[in-house]
C-alpha positions, 0 to 999 in steps of 0.5 A: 788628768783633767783638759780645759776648753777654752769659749770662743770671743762672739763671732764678729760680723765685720764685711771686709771689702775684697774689691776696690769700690770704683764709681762705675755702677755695674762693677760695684754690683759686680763685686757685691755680687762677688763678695755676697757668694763667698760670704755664703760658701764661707760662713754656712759650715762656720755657722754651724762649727761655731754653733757646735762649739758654744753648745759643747763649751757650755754644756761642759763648763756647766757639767765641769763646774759641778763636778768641781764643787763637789771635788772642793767641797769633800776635799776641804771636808766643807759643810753640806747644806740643802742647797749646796750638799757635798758627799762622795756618791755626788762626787762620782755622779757628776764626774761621771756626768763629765766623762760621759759628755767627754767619751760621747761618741756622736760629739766626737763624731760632730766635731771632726765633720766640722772640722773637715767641712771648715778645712774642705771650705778653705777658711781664711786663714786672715780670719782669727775667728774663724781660725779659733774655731777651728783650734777648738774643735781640734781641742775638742777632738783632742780631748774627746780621744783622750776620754774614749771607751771603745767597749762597754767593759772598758766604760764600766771599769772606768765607771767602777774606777771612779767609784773607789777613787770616791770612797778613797777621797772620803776615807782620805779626808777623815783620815785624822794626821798628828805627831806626838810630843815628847810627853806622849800627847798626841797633836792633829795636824794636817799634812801641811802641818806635818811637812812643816814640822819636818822642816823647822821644828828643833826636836829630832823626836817631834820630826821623827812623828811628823815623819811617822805620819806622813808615811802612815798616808801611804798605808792607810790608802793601801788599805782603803782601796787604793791597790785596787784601784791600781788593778783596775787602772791597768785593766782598763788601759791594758784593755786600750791597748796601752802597757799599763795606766801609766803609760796610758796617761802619759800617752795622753798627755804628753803625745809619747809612752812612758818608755820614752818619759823613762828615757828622758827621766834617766838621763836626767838622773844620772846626769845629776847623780853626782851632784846628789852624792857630793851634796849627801856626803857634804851633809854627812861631813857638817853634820853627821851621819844621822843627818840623812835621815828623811826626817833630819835632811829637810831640816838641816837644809832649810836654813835660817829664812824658812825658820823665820817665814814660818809664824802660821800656827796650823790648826790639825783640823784645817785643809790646805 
C-alpha cells in the first residue's frame, strides 16, 4: 500500500491589513507596529514547517518516481538501456530507498514538532496556506506511521520481504500464459487475453484452457516464493503487535482491523446471498447445469455487446 504527499502552492506573501488605516500618524505606526509582531510570531514556526515540508516532498516525489520506473519497467518487461537499466535487484533497491525515507525516525519526529509549533502558535485558520501546511504534516505524520519499524528485526523482515517480493515479480513476468487449441497447438496469451477468451470465445474447449491458465497463476507463484512471503508478512505484523499482515494493512488503510472489515463484509454477503442463488439457479434453468461452470458463466452472461466491443486482437507477448 503505497500514500501520496500532495507539494504545497508557493507561499503567498499577501500583508492583510487587520486595522482600518486613519490619517492620524501615531495610530497608523501603531497598527504597523501591531501588524509587524504578529507577522513575526506567526510566520517563524510557518517558515520553517513550510520549509520542512517542500525538503520531505521532494526528496519523496524524487525517490518515489524511481522506485516507479523501476516497478513499470520489470512489470511491462521493457528493455533495459544504459541509462535507463530495468532489473529487479533495482527494483528492491530504490523501494528500499523509499521506505527508509518513510520509516526515518527523525522525519517523523520533525514533522510532529512543527505541527505542534504551528497548533501552539494558533495558525489563522483564515490562512489557506498556512492551514495547508499543516494538513500535510499531519499526512506526513500519517504516512510516516504507517512505515514504521520499531526494532531493527522488524526493519530486516520488512527488508528481506521486499526482496522475495522482487524475485516474485520477475519470475512473474517470464512467466509464459497460453491456452490451447482444439488441434493441440499451444498459443501465448497474456492474462488479459486469457480473461477475454473466457468471456467471448465460442468454444467450450478453448475457455476451458483460458481457465486452466489463469489458474496456473496461483501455482506458479506458490512455488516461486509467494508462501514465503505470507510467513514473513505475518511475522512482521505480528511482530507490530498486530493479528496478522492483513490486518496490519487493513489497520492502515482504513483506520480499523480486519475484524470489523469482516463484519462489514458479512453482512454484505448475506444480504446479497439470495440474489446470487436466484441469478445461479436462473443460469442453471437457461442453460444447463454446466453453465456454473467457471469457465462458461462469463460467457453466458456476457451478452451480445461485449461480443461486439471485442475487435483487439491480443498479442500472447504484450502486457496490459
Amino acid at each position: 500500500m503505497f500514500i501520496f504527499i500532495f507539494s504545497i502552492k508557493t507561499l503567498r506573501r499577501n500583508s492583510k491589513t487587520l486595522l482600518s488605516l486613519t490619517n492620524k500618524q501615531t495610530k497608523k505606526r501603531t497598527t504597523e507596529q501591531h501588524n509587524h509582531h504578529c507577522s513575526m510570531t506567526t510566520t517563524a514556526p510557518f517558515s520553517k514547517a513550510q520549509t520542512f515540508v517542500k525538503d520531505f516532498n521532494e526528496n519523496y516525489a524524487n525517490k518515489h518516481e524511481e522506485f516507479e520506473n523501476q516497478f513499470w519497467g520489470t512489470k511491462m518487461a521493457l528493455a533495459s538501456t544504459e541509462s535507463t537499466p530495468y532489473s529487479t535487484e533495482l527494483l528492491s533497491q530504490t523501494k528500499k530507498e523509499m521506505e527508509d525515507l518513510l520509516s526515518n525516525p527523525q522525519i517523523l519526529q520533525d514533522a510532529q514538532i512543527h505541527l505542534d509549533a504551528l497548533t501552539q502558535d494558533n495558525v489563522d485558520s483564515r490562512e489557506e496556506d498556512q492551514q495547508e501546511v499543516v494538513t500535510i504534516l499531519k499526512i506526513i505524520i500519517k504516512t510516516c506511521q504507517c512505515y514504521t519499524y520499531p526494532t531493527t528485526v522488524a526493519k530486516s523482515i520488512r527488508e528481506q520481504t521486499n526482496q522475495i517480493e522482487g524475485a516474485l515479480e520477475k519470475a512473474r513476468n517470464e512467466m509464459i500464459l497460453g491456452y490451447t487449441e482444439v488441434d493441440g497447438s499451444f498459443h501465448p496469451t497474456s492474462s488479459v487475453g486469457l480473461r477475454t477468451k473466457l468471456r467471448t470465445h465460442s468454444s467450450e474447449d478453448i475457455r476451458k484452457s483460458a481457465y486452466e491458465g489463469l489458474r496456473s497463476i496461483g501455482t506458479f507463484v506458490c512455488q516461486n516464493g509467494f508462501c514465503e512471503i505470507v510467513k514473513y508478512r505475518n511475522q512482521l505484523a505480528k511482530l507490530l503487535g498486530y493479528e496478522d499482515y492483513y490486518d496490519y494493512t487493513v489497520t492502515n488503510a482504513e483506520g480499523f482491523g480486519k475484524q470489523r472489515l469482516f463484519e462489514i463484509l458479512d453482512g454484505l454477503e448475506e444480504g446479497t446471498r439470495p440474489l446470487m442463488e436466484q441469478a445461479r439457479k436462473e443460469l442453471e434453468k437457461r442453460h444447463g447445469v454446466k453453465a456454473l461452470d467457471p469457465w462458461n458463466t462469463s460467457f453466458l452472461m456476457a451478452g451480445s455487446v461485449i461480443q461486439k466491443m471485442v475487435s483487439i486482437h491480443y498479442d500472447g507477448r504484450n502486457r496490459f
